[in-house]
Every structure is written in structure tokens, then in C-alpha cells.
N, C-alpha and C positions, 0 to 999 in steps of 0.2 A: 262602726259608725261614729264612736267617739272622735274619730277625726276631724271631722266638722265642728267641734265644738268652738275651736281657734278660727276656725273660717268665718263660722257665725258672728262671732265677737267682728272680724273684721267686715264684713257685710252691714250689720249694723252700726257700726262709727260711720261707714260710708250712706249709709242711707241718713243718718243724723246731721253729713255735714251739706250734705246734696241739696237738705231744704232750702239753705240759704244762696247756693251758688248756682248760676248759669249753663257751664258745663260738668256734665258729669264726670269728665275723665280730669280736672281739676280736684274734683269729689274725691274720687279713687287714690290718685295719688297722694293726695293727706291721707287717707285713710290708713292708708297701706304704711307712711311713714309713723303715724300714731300707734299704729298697732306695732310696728316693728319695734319703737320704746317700750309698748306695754311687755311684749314677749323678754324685752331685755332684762326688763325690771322683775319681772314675775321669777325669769331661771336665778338671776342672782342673789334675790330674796330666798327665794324656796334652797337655793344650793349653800346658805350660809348655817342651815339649823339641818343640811343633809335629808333635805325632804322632794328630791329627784325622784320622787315613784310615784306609779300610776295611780293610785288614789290621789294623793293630794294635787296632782297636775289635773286631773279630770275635775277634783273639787274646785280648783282655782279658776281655773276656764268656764265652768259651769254656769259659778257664782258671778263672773264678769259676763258672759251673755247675758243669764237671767239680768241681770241689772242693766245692763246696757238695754233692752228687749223692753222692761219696763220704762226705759228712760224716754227711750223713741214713742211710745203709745201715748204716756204721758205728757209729752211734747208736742206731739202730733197735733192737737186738738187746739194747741196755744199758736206755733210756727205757721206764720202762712207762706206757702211755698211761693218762689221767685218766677213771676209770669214771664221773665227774658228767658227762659232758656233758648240755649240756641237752636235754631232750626237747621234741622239735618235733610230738609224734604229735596234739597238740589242736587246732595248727595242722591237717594233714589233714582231721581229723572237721571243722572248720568253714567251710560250705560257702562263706559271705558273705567271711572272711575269704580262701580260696582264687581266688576271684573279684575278689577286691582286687589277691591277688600276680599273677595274670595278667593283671588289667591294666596294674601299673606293667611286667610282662615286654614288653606289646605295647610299652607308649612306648619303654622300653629300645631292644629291636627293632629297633625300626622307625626310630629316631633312629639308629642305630649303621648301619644300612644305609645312613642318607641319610652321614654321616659316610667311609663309604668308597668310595661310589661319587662323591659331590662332589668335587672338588678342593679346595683352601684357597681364598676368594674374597672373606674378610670384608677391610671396608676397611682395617682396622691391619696387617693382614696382609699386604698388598700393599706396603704402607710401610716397614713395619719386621719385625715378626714372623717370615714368611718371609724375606723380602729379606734379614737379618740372619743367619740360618740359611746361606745360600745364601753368602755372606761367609766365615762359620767353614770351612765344607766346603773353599769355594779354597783360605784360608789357613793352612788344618791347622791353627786356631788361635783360641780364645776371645777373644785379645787385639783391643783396640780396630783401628781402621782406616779411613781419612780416610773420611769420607761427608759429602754435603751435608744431611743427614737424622740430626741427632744423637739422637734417642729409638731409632733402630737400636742406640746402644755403651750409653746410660746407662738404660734401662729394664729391670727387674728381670728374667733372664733362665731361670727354672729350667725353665719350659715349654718353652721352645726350646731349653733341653738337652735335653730326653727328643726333641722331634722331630729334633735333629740326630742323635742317634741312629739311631733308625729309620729317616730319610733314607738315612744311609748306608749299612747293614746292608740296605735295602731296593731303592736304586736309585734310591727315585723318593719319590714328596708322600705314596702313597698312604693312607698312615697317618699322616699329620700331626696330622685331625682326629680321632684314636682318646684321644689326650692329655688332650681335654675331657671325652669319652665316658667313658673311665674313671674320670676323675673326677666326673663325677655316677652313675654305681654307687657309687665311693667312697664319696659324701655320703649315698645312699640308706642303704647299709648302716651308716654311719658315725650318724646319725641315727635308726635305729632304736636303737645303742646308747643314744647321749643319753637318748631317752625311754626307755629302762628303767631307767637312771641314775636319772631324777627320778621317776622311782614309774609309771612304765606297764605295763601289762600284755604280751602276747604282743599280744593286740589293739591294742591303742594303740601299740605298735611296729609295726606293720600300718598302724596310721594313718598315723602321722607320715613311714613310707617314700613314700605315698601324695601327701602333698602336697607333698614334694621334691620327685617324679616329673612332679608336673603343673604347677612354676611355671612360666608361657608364657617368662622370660624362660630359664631352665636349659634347654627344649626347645631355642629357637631356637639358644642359645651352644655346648649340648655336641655339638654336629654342627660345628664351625668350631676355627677356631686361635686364638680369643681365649685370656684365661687365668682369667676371674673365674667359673670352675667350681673351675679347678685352686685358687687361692685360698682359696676354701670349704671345699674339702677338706681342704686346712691346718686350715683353722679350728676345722672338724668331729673332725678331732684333738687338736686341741690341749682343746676344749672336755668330749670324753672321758676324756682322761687327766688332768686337771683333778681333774672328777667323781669316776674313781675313784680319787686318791689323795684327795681329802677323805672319800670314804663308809667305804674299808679303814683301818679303825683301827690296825691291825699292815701296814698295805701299806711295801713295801720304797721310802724316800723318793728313796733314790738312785736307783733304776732307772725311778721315776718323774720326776722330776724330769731325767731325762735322755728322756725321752720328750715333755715339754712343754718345753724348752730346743730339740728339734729339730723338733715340729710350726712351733714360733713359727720358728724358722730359714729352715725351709722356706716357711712362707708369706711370710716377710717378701722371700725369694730367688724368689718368684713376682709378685708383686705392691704395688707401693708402699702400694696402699690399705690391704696388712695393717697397718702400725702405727699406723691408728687402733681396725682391730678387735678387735689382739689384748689390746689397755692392759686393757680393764676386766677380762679375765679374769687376767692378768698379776696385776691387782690384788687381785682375790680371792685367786689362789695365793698373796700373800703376807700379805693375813692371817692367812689359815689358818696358813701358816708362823708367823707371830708366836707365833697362840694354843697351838699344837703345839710348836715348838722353843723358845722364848723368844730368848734370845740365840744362839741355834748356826744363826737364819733364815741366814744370810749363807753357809753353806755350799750348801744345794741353792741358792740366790739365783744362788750364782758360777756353779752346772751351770750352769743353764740360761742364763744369759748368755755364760757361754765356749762353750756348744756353739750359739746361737745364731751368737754372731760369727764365728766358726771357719767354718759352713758360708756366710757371705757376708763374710767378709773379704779374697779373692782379687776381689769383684766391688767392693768397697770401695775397694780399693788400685787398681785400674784406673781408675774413677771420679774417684777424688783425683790421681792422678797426671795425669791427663788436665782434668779441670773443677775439680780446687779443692775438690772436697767429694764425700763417698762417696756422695752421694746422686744425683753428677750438677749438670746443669745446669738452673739455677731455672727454675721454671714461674710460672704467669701462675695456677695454679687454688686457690690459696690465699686465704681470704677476706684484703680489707685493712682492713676495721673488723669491730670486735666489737663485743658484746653483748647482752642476752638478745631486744631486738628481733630483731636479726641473726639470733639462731639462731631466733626465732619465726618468722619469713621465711622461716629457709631448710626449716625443716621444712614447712609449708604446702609450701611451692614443690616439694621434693622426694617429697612425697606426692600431689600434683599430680601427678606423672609417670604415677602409677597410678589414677587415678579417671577417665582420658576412656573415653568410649564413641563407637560411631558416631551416639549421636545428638545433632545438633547443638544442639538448644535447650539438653540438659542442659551440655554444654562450655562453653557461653558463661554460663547462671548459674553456673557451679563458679566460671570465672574471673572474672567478676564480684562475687564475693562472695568471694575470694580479694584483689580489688585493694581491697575495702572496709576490710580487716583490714589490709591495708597500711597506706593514710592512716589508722583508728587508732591504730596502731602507731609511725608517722611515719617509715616505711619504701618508698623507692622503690624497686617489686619489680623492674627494670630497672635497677637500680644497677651500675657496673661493675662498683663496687668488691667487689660481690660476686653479681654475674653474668658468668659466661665467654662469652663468644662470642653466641650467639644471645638474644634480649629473652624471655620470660618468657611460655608458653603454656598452658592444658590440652590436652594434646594427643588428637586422634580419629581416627576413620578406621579406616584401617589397624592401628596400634599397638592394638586393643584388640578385645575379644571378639567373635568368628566371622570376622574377618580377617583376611588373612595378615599376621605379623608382620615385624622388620625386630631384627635380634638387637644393635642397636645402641642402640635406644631403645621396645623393647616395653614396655607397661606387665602388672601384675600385680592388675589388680582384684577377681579376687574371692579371694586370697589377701590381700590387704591388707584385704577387708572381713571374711573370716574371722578375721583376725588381732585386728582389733580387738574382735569379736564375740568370742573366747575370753579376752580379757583382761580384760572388763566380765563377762562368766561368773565368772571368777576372783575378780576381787574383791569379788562377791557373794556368793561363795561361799565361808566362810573354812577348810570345812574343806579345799579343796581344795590353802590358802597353807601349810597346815602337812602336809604332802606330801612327804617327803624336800628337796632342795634346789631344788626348783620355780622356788621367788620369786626366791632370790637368784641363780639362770640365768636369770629372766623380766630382771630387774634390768641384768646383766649385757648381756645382747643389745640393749634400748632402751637402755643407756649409749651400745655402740657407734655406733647411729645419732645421738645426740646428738650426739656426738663430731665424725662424720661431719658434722652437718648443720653443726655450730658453727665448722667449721675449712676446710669446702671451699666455695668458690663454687658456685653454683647454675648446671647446664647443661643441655643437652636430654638430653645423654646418660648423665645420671646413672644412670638406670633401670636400668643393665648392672651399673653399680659396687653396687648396691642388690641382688646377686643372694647373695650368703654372706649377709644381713642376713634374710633369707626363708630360706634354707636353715637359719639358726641358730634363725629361730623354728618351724620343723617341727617339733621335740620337744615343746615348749612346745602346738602345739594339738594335737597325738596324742594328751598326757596328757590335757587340758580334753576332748575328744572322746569318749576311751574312758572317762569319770568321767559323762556323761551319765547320767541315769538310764534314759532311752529311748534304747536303741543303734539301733535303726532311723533316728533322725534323724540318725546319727554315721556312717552306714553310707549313709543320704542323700545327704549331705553330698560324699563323698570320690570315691561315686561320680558326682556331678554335676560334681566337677573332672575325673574322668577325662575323660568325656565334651566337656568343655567346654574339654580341653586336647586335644582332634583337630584343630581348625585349626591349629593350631602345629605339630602333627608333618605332618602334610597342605600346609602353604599355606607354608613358608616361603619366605619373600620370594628370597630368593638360592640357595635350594636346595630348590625344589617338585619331589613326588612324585606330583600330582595336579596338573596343568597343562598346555598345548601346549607349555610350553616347561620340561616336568617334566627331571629330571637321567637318565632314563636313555634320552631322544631327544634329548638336546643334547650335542651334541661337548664334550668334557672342555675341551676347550682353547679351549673358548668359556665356558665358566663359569666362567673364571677372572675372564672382562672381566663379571660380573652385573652389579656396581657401578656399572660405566661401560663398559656396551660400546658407544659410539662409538670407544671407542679398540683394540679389537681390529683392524681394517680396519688401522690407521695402524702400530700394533706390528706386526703382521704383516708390511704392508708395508717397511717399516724394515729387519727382518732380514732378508727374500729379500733387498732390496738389498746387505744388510751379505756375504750370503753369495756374492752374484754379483760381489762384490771380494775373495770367499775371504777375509774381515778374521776372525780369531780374538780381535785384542785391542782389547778396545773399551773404550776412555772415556765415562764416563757423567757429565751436566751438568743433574742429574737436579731439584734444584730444593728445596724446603722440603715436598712433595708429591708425591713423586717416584713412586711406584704404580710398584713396580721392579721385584715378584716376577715377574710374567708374563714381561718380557723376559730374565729368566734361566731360563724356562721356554722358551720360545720361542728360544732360543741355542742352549741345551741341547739340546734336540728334533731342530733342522736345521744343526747344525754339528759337521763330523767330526772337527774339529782341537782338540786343547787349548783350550780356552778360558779365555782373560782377562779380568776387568771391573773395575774400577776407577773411583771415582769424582773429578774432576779439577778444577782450580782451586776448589778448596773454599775457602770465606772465613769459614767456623765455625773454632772453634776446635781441631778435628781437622785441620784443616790443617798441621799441624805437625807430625803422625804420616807427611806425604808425603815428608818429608825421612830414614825409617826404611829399611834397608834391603831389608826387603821390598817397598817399593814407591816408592823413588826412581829406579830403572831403568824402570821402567813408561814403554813409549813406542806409545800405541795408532795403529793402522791407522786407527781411524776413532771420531767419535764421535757418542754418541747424544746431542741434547737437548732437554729438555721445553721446551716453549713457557709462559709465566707470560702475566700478563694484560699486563705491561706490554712483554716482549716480541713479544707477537702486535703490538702495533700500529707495532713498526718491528723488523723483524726483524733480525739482524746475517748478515752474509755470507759471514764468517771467526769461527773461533776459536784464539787463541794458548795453546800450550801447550810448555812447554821450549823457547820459540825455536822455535815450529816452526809453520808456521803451515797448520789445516783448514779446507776450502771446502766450503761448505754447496752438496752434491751430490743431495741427496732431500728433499722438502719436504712437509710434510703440516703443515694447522692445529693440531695438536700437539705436534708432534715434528719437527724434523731432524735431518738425518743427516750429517756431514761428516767429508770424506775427505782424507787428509792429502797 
């Protein structure tokens, strides 16, 4: 039940802030952002004196509901609450519109269920995500920590603040994937704001929740521990408080502007890919600044970049101290030539991700006619230098309509053809361009993907990173939608995506609810291995072994792919002693964090280690560590086990 302790805090900032405002999903939204600083500031306080344990986080939380709890009673009696609220009673009376909200309530639902009876299972998760979380926990301690898997210390971590939380206030995973979940309610409600911002009605707010709810790629992600829901969310903030300090002519610039200083914080401390999303909006807020303050821009200017940095400067200075750069250690997914071919490439390419079907003649003219526009262009769509990893596909099957999907690389087809379809509406339509601030947020959201397509390489798995880019443009066809002349087509429409988003809550690939091998007749602790379960058998195996030498402190040699979370699951599970894990002869540059005094004592019983390709085919017999040398006592095509 300690779980709730963090909720309550957030339920009562939201009932604090709700006295004074109109609608309550305005409420929520601050709230959710407040509290999202408050969790910031609490792990990197509590992680500086190594006081990451369940006492002192239970204390912490405690002591800020009780106070917040007494603050709201004490207020209560002073605040008098704001007679505009908005009236929701036309929502009731309409019947189509009712029928809408119960059905983004089933997705909701129905995904939140899959969410807590699954376990964490997605593949980043097993790598880093979890595996990283499970790190802080031993080390009472945010601070970095030798791994052979560096996107574990230098990838943006605010997500796996909230689940370290919960983790430990809980015991267990249970709630890990609740993180994502809540963040697409977030985006729903967050998104209905947008469209009333840009001129929607109650109905087209109705809309636009509507097609949040049903992009295939947000069903399959807000059930898991990825973070490109939690990102969107950001975004969906920031793009609100945006809105309403340009629409409120007398709005309070400070308080605004300290509001969009910490959406942008927050996402940029969620996910790298925020700081191509946030620019264009970034940009907008400053001209508006120009045209409103003239010369005084440079004050809110400084908010929101002092409260930006401030909430990611503790992960800055860890980063730099450790690789050289706050940003971490360089990646490979950065385009290395530019120009407008370049980004004509890569946009095809990445809109490619969302147009395959299962049927095959249409996949192969897509791509055919994709590789034409290339030689046009004088663009080889297989180019390294700005293709990552895998050569260049339409992809089918699976990833796309009535089949289960894979939350890694799902495509979004008929939200990308609605999408297009309301922006040829648009601008056929002029009176719809001069519509409160429509265009210039239509503008702003196809910046971002520009951006996007102009600066990142081309990969299979772009489709996930492509997920706030669909959630930004939900506002945008709610408005186009509910401007119809014929609502029946608009009403059509939404409810055809309902419908046509049931495989995805139904079939998800690593977490089915309708399957032999659905999530709630498959052992917990077999869904962890979805991904790869050949390797269940062999982890398993490993730790009985570990455990029938009673070893508590184990070294892990775990590899560039190291799929680590499960064996600190499976540790944890069947080991009654203290447990140790540590990762050992690291040759990254975290290596030099082994010489810290947390973990230059570290002298493991035994150690775990992943087999690579090029180890499988001459295996080693020993492994030295401190002068000390382990023999390879357990063997599986995987994994050995070696005992000191």
C-alpha cells in the first residue's frame, strides 16, 4: 500500500490547484508537472548522501502528503472555489459523443490491466531500463556505476525515477509498466486540452482524445517500460502551456513561463529525442516573447532555461564527469551527410515505417517506388551514412493492421493516412487556417518531424521514436474533424479507429490477452524471457547452480547485450542472503568507476557470463579477476557460470 503514498502527494497538489481553475484537466496537468519536479528533486537529493532505501523514500513521501494534506484543509476554509467551471452536462445528453468516451475508457482499461499483470519484458528494458533501476536500488544511489552496457548511466533517466520509486515503496516490478500508462491518460487529457486551445469544440476535444487512444504504436508501448509515451507527455505539456500563454493576453508571463521551462526539463530528462521536438515550439515562444516584451524577451528566456537546466543538471554533471559530455557517450544515430536530398530520403523512409500492410504485392510496389525516388534524387536509401543498423524496408505482416503488433517497430497507417487527409482538408479550406492558432501548431508539429527526419539516420525502429509526433498531431485532426460539415463522417471516422485499434490491445506480441500463451496462463517469470525465451531454461539454470553454492555475490560479464534484468529477477526470487551484483572487467570507460569505493572491495563467489558470437566458438575456461582466478563450472550455449 505504500505505493500510493507518491499518488497521494499527486492527487493533492491537484486538488490544491483545481480551487482556482475552471477545468479540471488544466488542474491535473500542473499537477502531474509539479509533482514530476517534486520526484526529481527528492531521488537527486536523497541519491547525493546514498539514501535510496525504503525507509527514507517512504519517510520522504510521507512527510510531503502529510503536509501537503494539512495544507489543502487549511486552505480549504480560506480558497473559495471558482463558480466557472466548465460545464460538461452537453457532453451527457450526446449520445455518439458518450459512446466515444467509453470507448477510449475500454482501451484505457484494458491496456492498464495488460500493464499490471505483465511484467517488464520489452527488450530496452532487459538491457538497461530495468537492469539500471535494479543498480540504483543496491546502490542507494543514482550515481553512475561500472557496467559493461553504458546506455544503462548515460540515457536520460526520469522514467526510471518514477519506477525506482515504486519499485521500492512496492517490493517488486509490479508497477513499473503503470509509468507509460499514465502517461498516455496524460496525453489523452493533455490533448483534448491542445484542441480546445486551437479552436475545438467539446466534440472535437472528444475527437482528438479519441485518436491518441487508438495509435497502435501508444497501445502496444503504454503497457511496457519504454519512455516515448512518458516523452509525449512532456511534450503535450509543454505545447499547452505554450498555447495558453500566447491566447491569455493578461496571462501571468512568469508563471507561465516557469511552466514551459519545466515541461521542456522534464522531457528533455526523459528522453534524448525531446530536443529535436521541443525547438520548434521553443521557437514560437520566443517570438511571441519578441512581439509582447520587446527587449525584457531575455527575462522569461532565462526561466525557462534556468528551470530547464536545474532539473537535468545533476544528470549533466554525472555524464560529463564520467564521458566527456552531458550528453553522454556518442552514438552512431546521427545522420553524417546532409541536405535537402538527405532529408527527402529520410522522410519517405520514415513514413515507410507506417504504410506496410499484410499484403504483400502492395509492400513491394511501396518499396519499389520508394527506391525510384531515390535514384531520382541520387540517394542510396541503404547509405550508412545515414542508415543505422538494418538496410531499408516497407515493412508487413505483423507490424500492421489486424495483426499482433511488436511495440518496437509497429507501424501507424491509418493514422498517418488520416493525418494527411486532414491537412489537404486544411488547406483547402481557408476558413479553417484562420481558426485561433491552428496553422501555426500545424507548422510547429511538421517542423518537429523535419527536424527529426533531417538530423537522425534512418532505422527499422524509428516507428516508436515517431510516437509524441502522432500524439502532437491529435489536436490538429480533432479540430479538422469536428469542422466537418457532415459529423457522421467525423463520428465514422473515430469510431473505425476504435475498432481497428482491438488487435493491438488484444494481440500484443509480448504481452497477449487473447492467446495460448495470453499473460494470465503464462507464469510471470516466463514473460520476462517473451523476447528470447530460449534463454529462460539457461538463466534459470545458472542461478539454481549459483544458489547450490549458496554464492550471494555475483560478477556479471555480461557483454554489449547483456539482457540482465531477469537475472536480477531470478537472484532476487531464489536467494535468501544479501545479494551482490556487479558488473566486472569492464573495458568501457566506466571502468574506472571500479576503482570507487563502493565497489573496489567487491570480490564475487562466482560469476555470471554471456556468451558473444565470438566467444561461443572457443570458449575460455578461466576468468581472472583481482588475481584471482574463476573456472568455468556450469555451461550452457549462452551463459557460463564460474566459480571462484
Amino acid at each position: 500500500m505504500f505505493i500510493f503514498l507518491p499518488l497521494i502527494s499527486l492527487i493533492t497538489i491537484f486538488l490544491l490547484i483545481n480551487k482556482k481553475r475552471t477545468d479540471w484537466r488544466e488542474s491535473l496537468i500542473l499537477a502531474i508537472t509539479y509533482w514530476g519536479i517534486l520526484l526529481t528533486a527528492i531521488t537527486e537529493f536523497l541519491s547525493i548522501f546514498k539514501l535510496i532505501t525504503f525507509g527514507w523514500i517512504l519517510v520522504t513521501w510521507g512527510l510531503i502528503s502529510i503536509t501537503l494534506i494539512y495544507i489543502y484543509f487549511r486552505l480549504n476554509q480560506q480558497i473559495i472555489p471558482n463558480p466557472e467551471q466548465i460545464n460538461y452536462s452537453k457532453i451527457k445528453k450526446d449520445i455518439k459523443v458518450n459512446f466515444l468516451l467509453y470507448g477510449i475508457g475500454f482501451v484505457v482499461a484494458t491496456v492498464g490491466l495488460i500493464a499490471i499483470i505483465a511484467p517488464p519484458n520489452n527488450w530496452d528494458s532487459m538491457d538497461y531500463h530495468m537492469s539500471r533501476v535494479a543498480h540504483w536500488i543496491q546502490n542507494h544511489s543514482i550515481a553512475h556505476y561500472p557496467t559493461s552496457y553504458t546506455p544503462q548511466l548515460y540515457q536520460n533517466p526520469w522514467s526510471e525515477f518514477v519506477i525506482l520509486h515504486f519499485q521500492i515503496l512496492s517490493g517488486g516490478d509490479y508497477f513499473a509498466n503503470l509509468v507509460q500508462w499514465f502517461s498516455m491518460i496524460g496525453c489523452i487529457i493533455g490533448v483534448s486540452l491542445i484542441a480546445k486551445q486551437v479552436g475545438a469544440d467539446l466534440r472535437g476535444q472528444v475527437l482528438s482524445a479519441v485518436v491518441t487512444a487508438t495509435i497502435p504504436m501508444g497501445i502496444l508501448q503504454a503497457s511496457s517500460t519504454q519512455n516515448d509515451y512518458v516523452v509525449a507527455f512532456w511534450l503535450v505539456c509543454l505545447a499547452y502551456y505554450l498555447l495558453s500563454t500566447i491566447q491569455a493576453a493578461k496571462s501571468d508571463i512568469w508563471t507561465n513561463s516557469f511552466n514551459i521551462g519545466s515541461s521542456t526539463g522534464l522531457a528533455l530528462l526523459s528522453k534524448a529525442t525531446a530536443y529535436f521536438y521541443v525547438f520548434p515550439f521553443l521557437i514560437w515562444f520566443g517570438f511571441y516573447l519578441v512581439k509582447r516584451l520587446r527587449w525584457q524577451t531575455w527575462k522569461p528566456t532565462l526561466i525557462v532555461a534556468s528551470i530547464s537546466l536545474l532539473l537535468n543538471i545533476s544528470h549533466y554533471l554525472r555524464n560529463y564527469n564520467l564521458f566527456g559530455s552531458p550528453l553522454g557517450e556518442a552514438s552512431d544515430y546521427r545522420n553524417e551527410i546532409l541536405g535537402v536530398n538527405i532529408l527527402i530520403s529520410n522522410i519517405l523512409r520514415n513514413i515507410a515505417l507506417h504504410i506496410g500492410t499484410p499484403i504483400g504485392f502492395w509492400n513491394g510496389k511501396a518499396n519499389r517506388l520508394i527506391q525510384l525516388i531515390h535514384i531520382f534524387i541520387g540517394v542510396d536509401y541503404n547509405d550508412p551514412r545515414t542508415t543505422f543498423s538494418q538496410t531499408f524496408f516497407v515493412p508487413g505482416g505483423w507490424s500492421t493492421i489486424g495483426i499482433s503488433g511488436n511495440e518496437n517497430s509497429a507501424g501507424n497507417l491509418l493514422h498517418l493516412a488520416l493525418i494527411i487527409i486532414c491537412i489537404i482538408i486544411f488547406l483547402a479550406r481557408k476558413s479553417l487556417s484562420k481558426k485561433s492558432y491552428i496553422f501555426t501548431y500545424l507548422i510547429a508539429t511538421v517542423s518537429t518531424f523535419l527536424i527529426f527526419c533531417y538530423l537522425l539516420k534512418w532505422q527499422a525502429w524509428n516507428s516508436r521514436l515517431h510516437l509524441p509526433l502522432f500524439v502532437l498531431f491529435s489536436p490538429f485532426v480533432g479540430v479538422v474533424l469536428s469542422k466537418l460539415k457532415k459529423q457522421k463522417i467525423a463520428i465514422v471516422i473515430v469510431t473505425l479507429l476504435l475498432i481497428s485499434s482491438l488487435p493491438w490491445v488484444f494481440f500484443n506480441r509480448y504481452r497477449p490477452i487473447i492467446d495460448s500463451n495470453n499473460i494470465f496462463q503464462t507464469p510471470r517469470i516466463e514473460q520476462y524471457f517473451s523476447n528470447r525465451p530460449f534463454l529462460k531454461d539457461t538463466y534459470t539454470g545458472a542461478v539454481e547452480f549459483l544458489n547450490s553454492k549458496k554464492c550471494s555475490n555475483i560478477g556479471l560479464s555480461m557483454g554489449k547485450d547483456p539482457w540482465e534484468y531477469p537475472l536480477w529477477v531470478l537472484l532476487q526470487e531464489n536467494n535468501q542472503k544479501l545479494l551482490k551484483s556487479q558488473h566486472i572487467n569492464v573495458t568501457n570507460v566506466s571502468a574506472k568507476l571500479e576503482t570507487e569505493a563502493s565497489y573496489k572491495d567487491f570480490e564475487p563467489c562466482g560469476i555470471i557470463s554471456m556468451e558473444t558470437k565470438k566467444s561461443k566458438q572457443k570458449k575460455s575456461q578461466e576468468i581472472n579477476f583481482k588475481d584471482k582466478t574463476y573456472v568455468r563450472s556450469w555451461d550452457s550455449p549462452e551463459l557460463g557460470v564460474f566459480i571462484k
